[in-house]
C-alpha positions as CSV (number, residue, x, y, z in Angstrom):
1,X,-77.3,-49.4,-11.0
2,X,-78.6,-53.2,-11.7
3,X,-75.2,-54.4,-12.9
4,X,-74.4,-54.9,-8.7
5,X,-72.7,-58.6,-8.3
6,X,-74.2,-58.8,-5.0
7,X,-77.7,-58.0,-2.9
8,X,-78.1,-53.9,-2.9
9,X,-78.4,-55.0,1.0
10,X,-75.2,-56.3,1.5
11,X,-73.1,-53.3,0.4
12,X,-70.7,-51.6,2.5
13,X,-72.2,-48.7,4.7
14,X,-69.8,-46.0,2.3
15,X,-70.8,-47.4,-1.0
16,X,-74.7,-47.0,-0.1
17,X,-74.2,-43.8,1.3
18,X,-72.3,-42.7,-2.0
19,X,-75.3,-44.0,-3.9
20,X,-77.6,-42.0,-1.6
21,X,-75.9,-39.2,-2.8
22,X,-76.1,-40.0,-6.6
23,X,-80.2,-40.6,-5.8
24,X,-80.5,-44.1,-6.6
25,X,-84.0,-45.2,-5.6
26,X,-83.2,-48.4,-4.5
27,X,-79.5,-47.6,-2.7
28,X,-81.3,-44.9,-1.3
29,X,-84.5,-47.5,0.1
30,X,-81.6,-49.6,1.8
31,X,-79.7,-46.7,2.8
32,X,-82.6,-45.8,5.0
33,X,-83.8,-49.3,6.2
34,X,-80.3,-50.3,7.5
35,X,-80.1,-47.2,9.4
36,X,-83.9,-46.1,10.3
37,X,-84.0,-48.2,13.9
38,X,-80.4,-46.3,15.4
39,X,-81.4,-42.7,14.3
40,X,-85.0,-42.5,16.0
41,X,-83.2,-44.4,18.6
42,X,-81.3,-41.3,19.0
43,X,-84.0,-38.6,18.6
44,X,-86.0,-40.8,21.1
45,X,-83.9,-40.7,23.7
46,X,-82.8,-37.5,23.8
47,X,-86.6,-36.1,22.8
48,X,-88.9,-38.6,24.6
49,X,-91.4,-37.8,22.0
50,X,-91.8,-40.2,19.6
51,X,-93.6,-37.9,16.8
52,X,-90.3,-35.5,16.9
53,X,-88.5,-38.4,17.4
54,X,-90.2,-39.0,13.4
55,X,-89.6,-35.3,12.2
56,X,-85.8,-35.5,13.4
57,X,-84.7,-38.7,11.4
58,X,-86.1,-37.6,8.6
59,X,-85.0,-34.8,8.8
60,X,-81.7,-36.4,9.4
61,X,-82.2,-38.6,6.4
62,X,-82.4,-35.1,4.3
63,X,-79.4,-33.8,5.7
64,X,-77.5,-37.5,4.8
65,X,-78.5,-36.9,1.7
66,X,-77.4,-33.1,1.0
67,X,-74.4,-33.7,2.7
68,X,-73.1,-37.7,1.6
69,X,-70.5,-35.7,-0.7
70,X,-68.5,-34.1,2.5
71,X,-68.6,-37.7,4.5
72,X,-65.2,-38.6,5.5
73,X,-64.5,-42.0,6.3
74,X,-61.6,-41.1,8.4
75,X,-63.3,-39.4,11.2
76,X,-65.5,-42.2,11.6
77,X,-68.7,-44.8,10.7
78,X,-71.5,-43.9,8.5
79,X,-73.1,-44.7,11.5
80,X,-71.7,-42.9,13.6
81,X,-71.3,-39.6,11.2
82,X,-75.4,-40.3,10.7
83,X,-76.3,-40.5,14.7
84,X,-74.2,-37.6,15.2
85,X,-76.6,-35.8,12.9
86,X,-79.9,-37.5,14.3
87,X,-78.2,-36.0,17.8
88,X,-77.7,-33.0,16.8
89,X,-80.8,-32.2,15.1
90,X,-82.7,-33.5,18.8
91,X,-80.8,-31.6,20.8
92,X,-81.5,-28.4,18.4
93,X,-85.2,-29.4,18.6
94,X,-85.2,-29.7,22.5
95,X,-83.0,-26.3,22.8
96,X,-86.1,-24.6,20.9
97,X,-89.1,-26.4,23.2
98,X,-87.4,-25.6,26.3
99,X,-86.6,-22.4,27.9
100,X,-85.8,-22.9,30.9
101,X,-83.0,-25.0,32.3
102,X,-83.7,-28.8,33.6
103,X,-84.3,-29.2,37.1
104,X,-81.7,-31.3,38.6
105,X,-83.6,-33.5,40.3
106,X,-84.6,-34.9,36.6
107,X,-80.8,-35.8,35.5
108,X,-81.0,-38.7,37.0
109,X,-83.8,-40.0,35.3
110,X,-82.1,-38.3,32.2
111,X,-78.9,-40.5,33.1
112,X,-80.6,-43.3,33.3
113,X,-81.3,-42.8,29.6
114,X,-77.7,-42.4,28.5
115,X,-76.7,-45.2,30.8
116,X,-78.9,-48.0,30.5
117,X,-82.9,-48.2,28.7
118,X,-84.6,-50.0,26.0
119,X,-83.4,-47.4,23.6
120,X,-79.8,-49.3,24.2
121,X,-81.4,-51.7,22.0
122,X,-82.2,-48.9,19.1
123,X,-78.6,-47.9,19.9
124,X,-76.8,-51.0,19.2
125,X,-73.8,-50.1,17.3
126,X,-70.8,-50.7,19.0
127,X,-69.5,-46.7,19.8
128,X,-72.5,-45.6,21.6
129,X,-72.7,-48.9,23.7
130,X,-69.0,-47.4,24.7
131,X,-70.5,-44.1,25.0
132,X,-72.7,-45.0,27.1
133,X,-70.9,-47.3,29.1
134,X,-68.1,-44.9,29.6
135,X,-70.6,-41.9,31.1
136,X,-72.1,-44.6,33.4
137,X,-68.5,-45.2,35.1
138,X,-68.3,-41.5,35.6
139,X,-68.5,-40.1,39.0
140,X,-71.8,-38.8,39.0
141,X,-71.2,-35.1,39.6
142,X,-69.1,-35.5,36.6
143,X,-71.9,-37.3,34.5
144,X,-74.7,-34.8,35.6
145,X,-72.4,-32.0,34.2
146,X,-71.5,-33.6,31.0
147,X,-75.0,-34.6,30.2
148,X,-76.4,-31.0,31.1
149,X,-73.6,-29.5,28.6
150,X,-73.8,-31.9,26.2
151,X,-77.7,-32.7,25.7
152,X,-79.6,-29.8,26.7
153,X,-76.4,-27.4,25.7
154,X,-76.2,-25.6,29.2
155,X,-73.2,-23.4,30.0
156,X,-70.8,-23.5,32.7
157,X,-72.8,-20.8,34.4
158,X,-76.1,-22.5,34.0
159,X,-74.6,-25.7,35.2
160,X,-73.2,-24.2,38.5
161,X,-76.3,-22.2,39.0
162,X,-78.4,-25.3,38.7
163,X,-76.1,-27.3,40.8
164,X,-75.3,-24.6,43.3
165,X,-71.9,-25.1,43.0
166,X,-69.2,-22.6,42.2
167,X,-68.6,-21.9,38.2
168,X,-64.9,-22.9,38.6
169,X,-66.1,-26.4,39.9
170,X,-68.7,-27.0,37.1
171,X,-65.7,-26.5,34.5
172,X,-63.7,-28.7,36.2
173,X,-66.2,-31.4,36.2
174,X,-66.9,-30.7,32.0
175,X,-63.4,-30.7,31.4
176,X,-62.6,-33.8,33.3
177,X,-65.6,-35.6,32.4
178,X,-64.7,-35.2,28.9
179,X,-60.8,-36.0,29.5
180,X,-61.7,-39.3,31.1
181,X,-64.3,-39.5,28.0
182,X,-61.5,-39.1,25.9
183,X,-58.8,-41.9,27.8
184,X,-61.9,-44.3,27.8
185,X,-63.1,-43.9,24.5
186,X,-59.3,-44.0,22.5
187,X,-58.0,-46.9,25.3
188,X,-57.7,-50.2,23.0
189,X,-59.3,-51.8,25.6
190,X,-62.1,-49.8,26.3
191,X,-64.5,-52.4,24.8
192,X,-63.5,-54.7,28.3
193,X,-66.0,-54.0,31.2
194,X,-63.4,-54.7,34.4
195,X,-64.3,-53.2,37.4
């Protein structure tokens, strides 16, 4: 793969991701380097350890790898499709340390990592700086339920147990939380911040 007209480093996020998947040493070096930063960003926050934080991008990195033949460009970034993994693989890896549910007097600490930390600055593509800006505007009762569903993987019934509130009410803050998710996230203008 030396006939390339450019730098290996400037190539499109797809085409270094295809040549991940042939093996190419070198696509495979740059593959890794452009995106090491954003996926133990990801593992970090959601793990707060930084040696699983280590295990989980590369394990992410192995899965990229397997998998680079099913990527489809159409349901989104390389970067996003790869932090999606890298989240995934955390929130597997926290499932399996923790048995018991979160207290919920540690979500907000917890939301203060979704919302606004230095892993922001790991984070820096432009869909999770949305992602996280769009959780922050939600009503907090809201937020706390879609961050106990959505990182540590908590049912309904876990949710309104730990809450103390009815089971009807913690599926009516998930499902609105993630409707509101959804307007913010697909409005054109959801990369303005107007109050």
């Amino acid at each position: 793969m030396s006939g390339f007209r450019f730098p290996v480093g400037r190539l499109p996020d797809e085409a270094l991701l295809s040549g991940l998947a042939t093996g190419d040493p070198e696509l495979a070096v740059t593959f890794v380097r452009r995106f090491q930063h954003r996926v133990f960003g990801v593992a970090m926050a959601v793990t707060g350890d930084p040696q699983l934080a280590e295990d989980i991008a590369q394990q992410t990195f192995e899965r990229a790898w397997r998998h680079a033949q099913i990527y489809d460009s159409r349901r989104g970034s390389v970067t996003t499709w790869l932090t999606t993994i890298a989240h995934n693989l955390a929130i597997d890896a926290v499932r399996a340390r923790r048995t018991e549910p979160v207290p919920p007097e540690d979500l907000d600490a917890l939301l203060g990592v979704v919302t606004e930390t230095p892993e922001r600055w790991a984070l820096v593509d432009e869909a999770s700086s949305q992602l996280r800006a769009a959780v922050a505007r939600l009503p907090r009762a809201q937020a706390r339920a879609l961050v106990m569903a959505g990182i540590y993987g908590m049912t309904a019934q876990q949710i309104a147990e730990a809450e103390a509130i009815p089971l009807g009410t913690a599926k009516t803050r998930i499902r609105a939380a993630m409707a509101k998710l959804r307007t913010t996230l697909a409005s054109p203008e959801r990369g303005g911040h107007g109050q």
